[in-house]
VOGU-3710 file (C-alpha; in Angstrom, 3 decimals, decimal comma):
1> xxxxxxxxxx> 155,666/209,180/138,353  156,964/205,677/139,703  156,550/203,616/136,591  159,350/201,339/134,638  157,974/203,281/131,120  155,482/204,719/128,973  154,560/203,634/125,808  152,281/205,391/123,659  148,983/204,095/121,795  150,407/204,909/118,470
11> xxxxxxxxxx> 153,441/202,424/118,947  151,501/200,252/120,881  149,143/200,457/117,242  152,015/199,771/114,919  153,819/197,182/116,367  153,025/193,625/118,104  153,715/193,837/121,547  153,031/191,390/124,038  151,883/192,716/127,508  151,929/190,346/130,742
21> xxxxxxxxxx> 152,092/191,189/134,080  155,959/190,992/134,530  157,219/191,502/131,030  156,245/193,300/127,864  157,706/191,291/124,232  158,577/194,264/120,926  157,862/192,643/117,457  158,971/194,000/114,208  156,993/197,275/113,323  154,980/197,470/110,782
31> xxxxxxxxxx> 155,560/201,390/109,661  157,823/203,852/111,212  156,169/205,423/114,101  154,187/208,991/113,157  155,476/212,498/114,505  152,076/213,133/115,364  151,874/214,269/119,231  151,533/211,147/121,030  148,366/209,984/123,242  149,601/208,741/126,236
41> xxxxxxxxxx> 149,005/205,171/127,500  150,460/204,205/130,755  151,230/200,486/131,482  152,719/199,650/134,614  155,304/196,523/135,192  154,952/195,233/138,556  155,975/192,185/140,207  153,102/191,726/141,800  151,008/188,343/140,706  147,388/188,473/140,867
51> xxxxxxxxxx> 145,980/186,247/143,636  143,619/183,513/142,678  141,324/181,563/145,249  142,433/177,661/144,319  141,538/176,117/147,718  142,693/175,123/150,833  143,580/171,304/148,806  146,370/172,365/146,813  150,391/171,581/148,451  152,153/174,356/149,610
61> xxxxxxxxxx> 155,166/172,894/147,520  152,976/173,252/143,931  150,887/175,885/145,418  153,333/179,040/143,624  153,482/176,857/140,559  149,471/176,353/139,895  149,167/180,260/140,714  151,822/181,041/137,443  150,133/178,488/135,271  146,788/180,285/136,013
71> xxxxxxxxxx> 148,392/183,633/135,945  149,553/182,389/131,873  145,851/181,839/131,173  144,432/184,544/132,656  140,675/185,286/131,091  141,581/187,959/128,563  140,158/189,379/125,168  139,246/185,556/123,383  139,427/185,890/119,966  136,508/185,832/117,795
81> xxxxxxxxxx> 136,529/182,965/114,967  134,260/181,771/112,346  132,729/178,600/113,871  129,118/178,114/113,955  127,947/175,193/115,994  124,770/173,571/114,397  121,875/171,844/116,662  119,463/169,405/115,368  115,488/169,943/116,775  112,980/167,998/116,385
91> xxxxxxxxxx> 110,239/171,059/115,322  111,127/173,827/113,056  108,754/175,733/115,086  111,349/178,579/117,436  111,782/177,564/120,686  111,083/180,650/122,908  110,632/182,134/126,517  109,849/185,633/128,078  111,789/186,982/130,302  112,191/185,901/134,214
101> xxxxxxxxxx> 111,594/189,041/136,799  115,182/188,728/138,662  114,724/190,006/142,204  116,931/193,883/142,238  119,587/192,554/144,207  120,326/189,845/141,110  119,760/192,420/138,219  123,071/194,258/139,240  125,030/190,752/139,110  123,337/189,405/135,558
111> xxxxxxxxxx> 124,114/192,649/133,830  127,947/192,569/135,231  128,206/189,375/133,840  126,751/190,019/130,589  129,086/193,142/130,178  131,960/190,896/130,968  131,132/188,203/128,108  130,694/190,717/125,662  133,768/192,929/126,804  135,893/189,283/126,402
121> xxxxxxxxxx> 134,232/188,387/123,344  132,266/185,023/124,949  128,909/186,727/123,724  128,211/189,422/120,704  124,383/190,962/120,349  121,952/189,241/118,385  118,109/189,252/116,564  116,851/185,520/116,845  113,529/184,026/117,226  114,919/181,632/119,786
131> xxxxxxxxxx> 115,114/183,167/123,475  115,680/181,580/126,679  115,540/183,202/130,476  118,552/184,259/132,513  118,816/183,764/135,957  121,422/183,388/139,022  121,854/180,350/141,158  123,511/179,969/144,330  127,190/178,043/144,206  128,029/175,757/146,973
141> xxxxxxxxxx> 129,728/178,354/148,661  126,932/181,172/148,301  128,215/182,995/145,836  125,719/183,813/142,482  126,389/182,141/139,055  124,858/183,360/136,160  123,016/180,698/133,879  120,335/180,214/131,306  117,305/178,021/131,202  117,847/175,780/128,548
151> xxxxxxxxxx> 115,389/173,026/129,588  112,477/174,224/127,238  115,151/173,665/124,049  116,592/170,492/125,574  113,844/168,692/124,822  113,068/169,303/120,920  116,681/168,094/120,559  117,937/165,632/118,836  120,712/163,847/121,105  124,316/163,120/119,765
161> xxxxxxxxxx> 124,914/159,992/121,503  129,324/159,746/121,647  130,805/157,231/123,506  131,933/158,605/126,567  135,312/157,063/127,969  134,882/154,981/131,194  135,587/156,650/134,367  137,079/153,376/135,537  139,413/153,413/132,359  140,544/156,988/132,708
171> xxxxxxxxxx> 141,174/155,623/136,756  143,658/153,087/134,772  145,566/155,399/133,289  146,293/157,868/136,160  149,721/155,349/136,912  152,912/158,110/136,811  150,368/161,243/136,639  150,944/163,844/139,810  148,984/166,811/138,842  145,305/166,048/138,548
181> xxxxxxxxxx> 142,521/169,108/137,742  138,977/169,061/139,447  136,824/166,593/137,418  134,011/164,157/138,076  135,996/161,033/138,427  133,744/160,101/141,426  136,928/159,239/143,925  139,769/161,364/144,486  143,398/160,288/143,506  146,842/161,360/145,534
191> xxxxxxxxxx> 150,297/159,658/144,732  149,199/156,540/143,105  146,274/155,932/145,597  142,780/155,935/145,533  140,205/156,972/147,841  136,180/157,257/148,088  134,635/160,815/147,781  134,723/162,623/151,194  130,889/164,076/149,808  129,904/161,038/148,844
201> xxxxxxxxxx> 130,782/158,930/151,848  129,512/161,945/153,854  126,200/161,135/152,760  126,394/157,532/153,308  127,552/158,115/156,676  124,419/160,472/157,815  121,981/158,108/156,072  118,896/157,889/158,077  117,703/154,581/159,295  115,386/153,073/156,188
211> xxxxxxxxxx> 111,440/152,763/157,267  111,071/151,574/153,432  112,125/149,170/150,790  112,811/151,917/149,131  114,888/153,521/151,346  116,692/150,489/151,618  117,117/150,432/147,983  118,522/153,946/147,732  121,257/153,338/150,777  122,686/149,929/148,783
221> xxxxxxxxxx> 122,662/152,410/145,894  124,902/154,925/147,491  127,149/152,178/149,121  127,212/150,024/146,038  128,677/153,312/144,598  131,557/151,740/146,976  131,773/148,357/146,885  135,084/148,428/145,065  136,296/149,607/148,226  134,097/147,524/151,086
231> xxxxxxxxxx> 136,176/144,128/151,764  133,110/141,183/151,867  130,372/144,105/150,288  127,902/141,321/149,209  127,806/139,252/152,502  128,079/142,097/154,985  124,721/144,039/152,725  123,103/140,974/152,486  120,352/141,171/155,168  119,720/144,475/153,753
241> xxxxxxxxxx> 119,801/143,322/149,557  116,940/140,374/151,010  114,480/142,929/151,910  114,747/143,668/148,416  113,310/140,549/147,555  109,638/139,997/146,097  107,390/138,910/148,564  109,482/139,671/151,226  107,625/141,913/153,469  109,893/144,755/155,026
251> xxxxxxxxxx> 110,998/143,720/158,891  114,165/145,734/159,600  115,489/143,793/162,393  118,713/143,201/164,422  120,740/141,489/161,676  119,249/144,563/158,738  120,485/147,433/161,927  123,770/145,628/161,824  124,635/145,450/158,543  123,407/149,022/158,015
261> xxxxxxxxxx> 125,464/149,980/161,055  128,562/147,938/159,637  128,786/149,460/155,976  128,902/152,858/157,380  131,562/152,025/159,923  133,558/150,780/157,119  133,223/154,054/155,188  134,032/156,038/158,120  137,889/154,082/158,209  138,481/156,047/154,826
271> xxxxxxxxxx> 139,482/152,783/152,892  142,623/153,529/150,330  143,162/151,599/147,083  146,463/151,660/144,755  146,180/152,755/141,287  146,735/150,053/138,920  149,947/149,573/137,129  150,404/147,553/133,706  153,833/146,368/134,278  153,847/145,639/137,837
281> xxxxxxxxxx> 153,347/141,682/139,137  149,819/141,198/139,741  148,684/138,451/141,694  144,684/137,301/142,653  143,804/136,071/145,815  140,485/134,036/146,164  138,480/132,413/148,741  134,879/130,773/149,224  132,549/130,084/151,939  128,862/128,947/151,890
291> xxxxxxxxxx> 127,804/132,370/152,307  129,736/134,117/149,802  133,041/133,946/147,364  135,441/136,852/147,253  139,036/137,878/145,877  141,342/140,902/145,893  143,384/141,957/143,158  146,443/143,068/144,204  150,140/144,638/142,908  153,459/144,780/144,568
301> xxxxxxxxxx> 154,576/148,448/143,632  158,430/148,985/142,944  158,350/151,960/145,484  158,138/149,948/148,435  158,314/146,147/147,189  155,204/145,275/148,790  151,098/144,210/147,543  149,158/146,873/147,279  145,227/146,234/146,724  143,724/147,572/143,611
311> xxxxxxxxxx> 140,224/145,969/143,970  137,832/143,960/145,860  135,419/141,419/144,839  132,825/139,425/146,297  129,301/138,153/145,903  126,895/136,171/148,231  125,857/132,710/146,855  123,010/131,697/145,419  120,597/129,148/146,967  121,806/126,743/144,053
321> xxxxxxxxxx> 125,375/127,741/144,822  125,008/126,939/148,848  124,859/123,386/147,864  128,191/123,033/145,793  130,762/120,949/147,547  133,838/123,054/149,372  135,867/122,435/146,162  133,138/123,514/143,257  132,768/126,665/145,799  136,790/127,602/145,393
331> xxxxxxxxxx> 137,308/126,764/141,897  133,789/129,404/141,433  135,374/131,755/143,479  138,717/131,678/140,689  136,470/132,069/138,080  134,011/135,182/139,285  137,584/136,675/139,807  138,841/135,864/136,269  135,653/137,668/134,887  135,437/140,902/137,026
341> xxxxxxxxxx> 139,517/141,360/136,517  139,829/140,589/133,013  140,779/144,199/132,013  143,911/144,050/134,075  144,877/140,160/133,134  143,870/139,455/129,725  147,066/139,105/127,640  149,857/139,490/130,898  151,275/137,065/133,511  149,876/136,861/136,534
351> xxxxxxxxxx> 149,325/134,377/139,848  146,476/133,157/141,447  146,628/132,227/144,852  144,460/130,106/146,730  144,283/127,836/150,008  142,493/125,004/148,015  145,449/122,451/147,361  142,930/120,406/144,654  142,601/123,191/142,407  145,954/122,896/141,820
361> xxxxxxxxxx> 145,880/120,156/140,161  142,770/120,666/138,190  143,624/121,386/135,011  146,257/118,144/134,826  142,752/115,695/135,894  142,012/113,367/133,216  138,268/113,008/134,872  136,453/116,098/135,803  133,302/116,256/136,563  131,023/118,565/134,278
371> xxxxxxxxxx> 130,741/121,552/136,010  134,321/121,827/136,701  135,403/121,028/133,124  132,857/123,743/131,959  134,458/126,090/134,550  138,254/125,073/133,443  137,625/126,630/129,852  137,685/129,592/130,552  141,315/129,486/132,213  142,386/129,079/129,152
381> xxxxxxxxxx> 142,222/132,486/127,443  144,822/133,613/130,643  148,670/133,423/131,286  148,132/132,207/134,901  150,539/130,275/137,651  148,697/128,534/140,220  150,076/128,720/143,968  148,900/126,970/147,036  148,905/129,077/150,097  147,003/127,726/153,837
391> xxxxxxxxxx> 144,319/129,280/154,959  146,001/131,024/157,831  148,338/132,467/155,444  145,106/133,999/153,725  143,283/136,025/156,623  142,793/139,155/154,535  140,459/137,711/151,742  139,343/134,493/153,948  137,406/136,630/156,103  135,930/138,601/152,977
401> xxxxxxxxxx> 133,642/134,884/152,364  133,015/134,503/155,656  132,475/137,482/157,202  129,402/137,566/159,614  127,876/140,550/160,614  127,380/140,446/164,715  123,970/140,481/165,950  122,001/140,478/169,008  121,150/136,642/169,495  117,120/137,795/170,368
411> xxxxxxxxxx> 115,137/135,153/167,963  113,369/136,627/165,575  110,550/134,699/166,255  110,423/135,964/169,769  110,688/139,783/168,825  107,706/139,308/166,166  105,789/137,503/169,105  106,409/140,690/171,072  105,669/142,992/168,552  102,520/141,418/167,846
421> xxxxxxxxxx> 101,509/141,389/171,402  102,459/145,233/171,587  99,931/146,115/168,953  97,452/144,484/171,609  98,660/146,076/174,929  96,999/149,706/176,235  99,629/151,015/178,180  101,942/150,368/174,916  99,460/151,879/172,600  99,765/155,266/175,078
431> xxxxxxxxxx> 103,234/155,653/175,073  103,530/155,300/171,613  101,060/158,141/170,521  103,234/159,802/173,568  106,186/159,815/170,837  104,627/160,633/167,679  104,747/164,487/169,541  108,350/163,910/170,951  110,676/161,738/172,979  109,337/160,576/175,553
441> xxxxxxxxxx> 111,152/158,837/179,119  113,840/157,009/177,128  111,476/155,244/175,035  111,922/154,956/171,342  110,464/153,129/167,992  112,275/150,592/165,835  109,768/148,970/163,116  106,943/149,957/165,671  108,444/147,823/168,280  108,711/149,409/171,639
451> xxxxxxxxxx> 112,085/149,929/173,009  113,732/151,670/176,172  117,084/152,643/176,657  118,561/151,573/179,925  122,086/152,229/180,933  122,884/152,981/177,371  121,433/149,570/175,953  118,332/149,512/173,751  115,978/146,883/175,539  112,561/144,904/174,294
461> xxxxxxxxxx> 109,447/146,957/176,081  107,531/143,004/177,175  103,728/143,553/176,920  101,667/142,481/180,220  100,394/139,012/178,983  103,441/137,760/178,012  105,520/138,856/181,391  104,727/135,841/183,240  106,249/133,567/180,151  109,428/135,664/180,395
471> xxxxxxxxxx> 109,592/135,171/184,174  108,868/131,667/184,262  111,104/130,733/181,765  114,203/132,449/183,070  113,191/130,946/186,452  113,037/127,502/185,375  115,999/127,556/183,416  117,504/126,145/187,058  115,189/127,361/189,790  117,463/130,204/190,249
481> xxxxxxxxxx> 117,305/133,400/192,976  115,780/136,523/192,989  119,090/138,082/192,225  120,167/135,526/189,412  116,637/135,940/187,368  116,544/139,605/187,420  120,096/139,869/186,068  119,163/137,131/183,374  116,230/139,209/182,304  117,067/142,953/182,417
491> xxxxxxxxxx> 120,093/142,696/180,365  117,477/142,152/177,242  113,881/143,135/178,214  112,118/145,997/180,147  109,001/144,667/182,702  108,150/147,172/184,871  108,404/146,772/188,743  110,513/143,068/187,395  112,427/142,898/191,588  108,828/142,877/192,670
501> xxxxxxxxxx> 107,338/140,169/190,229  110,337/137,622/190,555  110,036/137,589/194,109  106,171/137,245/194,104  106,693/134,181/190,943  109,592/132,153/192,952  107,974/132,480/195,978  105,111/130,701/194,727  107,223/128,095/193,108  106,349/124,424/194,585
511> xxxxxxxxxx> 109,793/123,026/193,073  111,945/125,863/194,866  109,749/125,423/198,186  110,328/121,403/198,743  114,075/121,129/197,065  115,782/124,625/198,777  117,674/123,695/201,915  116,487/126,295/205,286  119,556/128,229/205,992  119,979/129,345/210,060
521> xxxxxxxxxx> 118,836/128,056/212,697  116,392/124,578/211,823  112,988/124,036/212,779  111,762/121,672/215,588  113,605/119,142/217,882  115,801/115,816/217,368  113,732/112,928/218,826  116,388/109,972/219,960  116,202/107,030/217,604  113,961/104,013/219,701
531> xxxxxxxxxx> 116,656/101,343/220,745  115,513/97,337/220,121  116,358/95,217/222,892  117,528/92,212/220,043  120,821/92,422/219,009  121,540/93,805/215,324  118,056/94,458/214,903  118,712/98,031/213,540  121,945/98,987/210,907  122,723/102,591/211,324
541> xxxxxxxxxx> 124,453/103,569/207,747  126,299/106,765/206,319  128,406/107,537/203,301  131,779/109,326/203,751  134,188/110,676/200,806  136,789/110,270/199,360  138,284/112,896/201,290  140,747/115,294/199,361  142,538/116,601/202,304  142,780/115,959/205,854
551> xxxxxxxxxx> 141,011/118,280/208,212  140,526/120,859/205,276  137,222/120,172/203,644  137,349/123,527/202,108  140,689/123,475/200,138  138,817/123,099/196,868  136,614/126,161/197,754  135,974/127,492/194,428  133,974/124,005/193,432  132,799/124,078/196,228
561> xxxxxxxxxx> 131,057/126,938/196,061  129,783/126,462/192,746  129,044/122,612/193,388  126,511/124,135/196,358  124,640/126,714/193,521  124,719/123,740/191,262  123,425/120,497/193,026  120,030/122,076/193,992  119,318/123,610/190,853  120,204/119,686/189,195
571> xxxxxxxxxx> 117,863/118,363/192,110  114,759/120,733/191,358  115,465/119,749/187,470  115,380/116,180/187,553  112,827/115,974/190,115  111,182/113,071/187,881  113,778/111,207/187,672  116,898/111,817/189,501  119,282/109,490/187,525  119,099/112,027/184,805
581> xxxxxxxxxx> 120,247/114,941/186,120  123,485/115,497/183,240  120,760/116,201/180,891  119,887/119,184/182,659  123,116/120,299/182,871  123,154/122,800/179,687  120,665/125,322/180,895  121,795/126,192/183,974  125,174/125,786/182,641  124,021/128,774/180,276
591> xxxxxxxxxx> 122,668/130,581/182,730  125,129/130,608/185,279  127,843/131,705/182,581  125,698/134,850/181,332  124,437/136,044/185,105  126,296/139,183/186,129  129,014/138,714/189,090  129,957/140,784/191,228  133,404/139,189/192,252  134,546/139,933/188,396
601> xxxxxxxxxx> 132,514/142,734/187,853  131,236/141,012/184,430  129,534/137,752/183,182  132,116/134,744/183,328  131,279/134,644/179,094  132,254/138,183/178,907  135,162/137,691/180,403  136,194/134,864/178,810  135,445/135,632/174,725  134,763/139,813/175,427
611> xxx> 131,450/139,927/174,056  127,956/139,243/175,706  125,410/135,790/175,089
//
């Protein structure tokens, strides 16, 4: 037989011997071993370790040491004790429930799991009036778990409320620690850094698009779950947090898409935050805006000599708030920081940093005005240095206060004019019962407006009363062509057959008809000017220059060109009085800078700041 030894079951009886899977430990005996014939009792030493399934998440460098420390505490015989665990209820009266009908292919796993506990001493048989079902639930990865229904006792008991430690306070304390076990700490924490749940973001990021308040209210509830994380959180949810409003009725617009759009982009970049450390220097950087104050609290780490962030702050202002002078704003902006940090400053040195140069000299003003002087108190409890720092030297938390959230510039007042106008239109109506039974020719539904996608771009469906307004007033915006109104128009709204209805609109249009100049070959004859026979009886007069260059009329060609689009567009708009024209000069100016050309393959105010009017 291939085994390292035998022992017997009477020695194994008489003395304490400690068996483990690659070593077995002799104690003193306790009587001399019997001459009776032995029983036999094989126990084989191997060096094989028993394989346990700890995930793909664990290092291959600690991976061999987590396997020993599991293989130490290995689910043996548990020792039986004398404890009794007492429950208060609420009624004397037993609490109990008949048994559940398990389906045959879950009896077979409830009773192997029963035999286990009782074989390891985790249950013993029992008479009791109290009874509760068994069943077997489905783990994440499929596989059963055996579990009873408690509910039915739950709720006769009486609740032992303990204080429960903090999860942000055990967070704290995670400084020097490397080797962390699975618990519900909400984030997950690798060498001194901290990142957001991969489930939870997971379930921001698929978040459908609210239709409801309340939908809105659960996604800032999932996000806020974040915010520690989210640079600017306040100001970038705040078109979402006003729906919340009372009163407010629920319009889920351009700016709400784009800040829904915007906090799941940010949770998609997997933000990181350092674990903060009690001895390290610890400075706060503030800033303020109109629209919201903000501050980071940050550490510079001995590892690497640099400032880490350990937490973000910000909040939008109140309507109160928005009327504070620049100053009030920055010295609020200190103070909201003072309050959410206090844990990590109270009772250690640390700096605050700020681009407002006044503050700096707040607390040595004789005369402050009340607000401020109510504000300074409470910088008093805190061993704090003051630094001044410009604003271009503070990018990373200035742009937490004033962080906008880009939007399509389509007034609101226009889209709600459409959408009421869509409610009225028949050919609308159709195509949207069309898509309550599926999609439907690149249309779609936002807040039962009408959209259709066209060249990838999401595009206003325009009603047929109101496509004569949109013509005329792209048209008239400077008595443009065919070419330079359609452009204007299709980049943001959908008319059907549009080519067709511009032409038919500007061909009708008096202004374009008396100011456009006839191109090719002119109409009618020259009739020679009648000559006087008196002397000086007729001045002929012309106006000529300044010339730029000699013989080359064209070297300026690119004002030229734009002078010839220009001047009759100017002409047609100040028809009423000519010596006006620079007051007409904005619109086509607009115009003109967000028309599609072909020479640059973009609009010139594309090109220029890389995003469209």
């Amino acid at each position: 037989m291939n085994f390292d030894i035998i022992i017997g079951c009477n020695l194994i009886k008489q003395a304490n011997l400690t068996i483990t899977p690659d070593s077995v430990m002799f104690s003193k005996l306790q009587n001399e071993v019997s001459d009776a014939s032995p029983q036999p009792f094989v126990f084989a030493i191997t060096d094989d370790i028993p394989k346990f399934d700890i995930g793909p998440e664990i290092p291959k460098q600690t991976r061999n040491d987590v396997e020993a420390l599991l293989v130490c505490y290995r689910p043996n015989k548990i020792k039986t004790t004398d404890i009794e665990l007492s429950i208060t209820v609420t009624d004397d009266k037993p609490i109990y429930h008949s048994p559940r009908r398990l389906p045959f292919t879950e009896r077979d796993i409830v009773d192997k799991q029963i035999d286990e506990w009782i074989q390891n001493g985790v249950i013993e048989p029992c008479s009791s009036a109290y009874a509760s079902q068994v069943l077997a639930v489905r783990k994440k990865d499929g596989s059963p778990r055996v579990c009873i229904d408690f509910r039915k006792l739950n709720r006769v008991l009486v609740k032992d409320h303990y204080p429960l430690p903090l999860i942000e306070d055990i967070l704290d304390k995670l400084q020097d620690t490397r080797v962390f076990s699975t618990i519900d700490l909400r984030h997950i924490i690798e060498n001194n850094k901290l990142f957001p749940s991969p489930s939870k973001t997971k379930s921001v990021v698929n978040y459908p698009e609210p239709k409801t308040t309340k939908e809105v209210q659960r996604f800032l509830g999932l996000t806020g779950y974040f915010r520690k994380f989210i640079p600017a959180y306040s100001v970038i949810a705040k078109p979402l947090s006003d729906l919340l409003r009372k009163d407010t009725p629920f319009n889920f617009d351009v700016k709400q898409k784009a800040s829904f759009d915007e906090l799941k982009r940010l949770l998609c970049q997997k933000p990181v935050l350092g674990i903060y450390r009690q001895n390290c220097e610890t400075e706060i950087h503030t800033d303020a805006s109109i629209d919201g104050l903000a501050a980071v609290l940050l550490q510079r780490f001995p590892d690497d000599n640099s400032l880490h962030p350990i937490y973000y702050m910000s909040r939008k202002t109140s309507e109160t708030e928005r009327k504070y002078t620049s100053y009030e704003l920055e010295v609020l902006a200190i103070i909201e920081a003072l309050k959410k940090f206090k844990v990590y400053i109270l009772g250690m040195p640390f700096k605050i940093i700020t681009d407002c140069n006044a503050f700096t000299k707040t607390m040595s003003k004789k005369d402050l005005n009340t607000r401020i002087a109510r504000w300074a108190l409470n910088l008093q409890d805190y061993d704090y240095t003051i630094l001044h720092r410009s604003g271009s030297q503070m990018a990373h938390v200035d742009a937490l206060s004033r962080i906008q959230v880009l939007t399509n510039q389509c007034n609101d007042s226009i889209v709600h004019r459409i959408k009421e106008s869509q409610e009225l239109d028949p050919h609308i109506l159709s195509i949207k019962a069309i898509l309550q039974n599926g999609p439907y020719d690149n249309y779609c539904i936002k807040n039962n407006i009408l959209y259709k996608f066209i060249d990838g771009a999401e595009v206003l469906v325009i009603p047929d009363e109101m496509q004569h307004h949109f013509i005329k007033n792209a048209h008239d915006k400077g008595h443009f062509s065919v070419k330079r109104t359609l452009e204007h128009i299709k980049n943001k709204y959908f008319i059907p057959q549009l080519q067709s209805k511009i032409e038919k609109y500007i061909s009708n249009c008096v202004t374009c008809i008396l100011k456009n100049k006839k191109s090719g070959k002119q109409e009618g004859f020259l009739h020679p000017l009648v000559k006087d026979d008196i002397p000086l009886n007729t001045y002929h007069i012309d106006h000529l220059g300044p010339l730029a260059t000699s013989s080359l009329p064209r070297a300026n060609g690119q004002v030229e060109r734009i002078n010839r689009t220009i001047i009759p567009v100017l002409s047609k708009m100040s028809e009423n009085d000519p010596t006006k024209w620079f007051k007409h000069v904005p619109s086509p100016q607009e115009v003109l800078n967000s028309t599609f050309q072909r020479s640059i393959n973009t609009t010139p105010f594309e090109l220029l700041f890389g995003t469209q009017v």
